[in-house]
N, C-alpha and C positions, 0 to 999 in steps of 0.2 A: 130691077124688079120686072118681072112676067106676067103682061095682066091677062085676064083671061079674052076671047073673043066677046064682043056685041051679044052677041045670042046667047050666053050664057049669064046669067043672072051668080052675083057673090053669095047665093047658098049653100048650105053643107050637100044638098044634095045635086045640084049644078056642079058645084066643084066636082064630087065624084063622078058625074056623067063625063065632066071633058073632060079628065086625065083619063078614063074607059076608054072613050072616043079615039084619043093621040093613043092608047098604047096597046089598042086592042087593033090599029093598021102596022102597029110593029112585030105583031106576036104570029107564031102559026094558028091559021083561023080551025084547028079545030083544036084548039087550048079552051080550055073555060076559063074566062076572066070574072074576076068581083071585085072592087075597090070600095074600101071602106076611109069613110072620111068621119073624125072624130069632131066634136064641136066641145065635149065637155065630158071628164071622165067619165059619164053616165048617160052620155048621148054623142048619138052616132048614126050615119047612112052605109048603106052598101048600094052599091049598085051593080047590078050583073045582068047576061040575058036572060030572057023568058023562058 
């Protein structure tokens, strides 16, 4: 099992910031990333740049 870093708190919205974080230094930086993290079929985060 994978736990997430210290700094990163177990929320739907944490979760999505740090898989952004890890996968947005693997991608070419002028790609637009957005991850969407689901908590319940009727709720969900995304998270992307500004």
């Amino acid at each position: 099992m994978t736990y997430l870093p210290f700094k990163y708190e177990t929320t739907a919205k944490m979760i999505a910031k740090y898989i952004y974080d890890v996968t947005k230094k693997q991608v070419p930086s002028d790609l637009q990333l957005k991850v969407a993290v689901s908590e319940t079929p009727n709720s969900w985060v995304e998270y992307k740049d500004d």
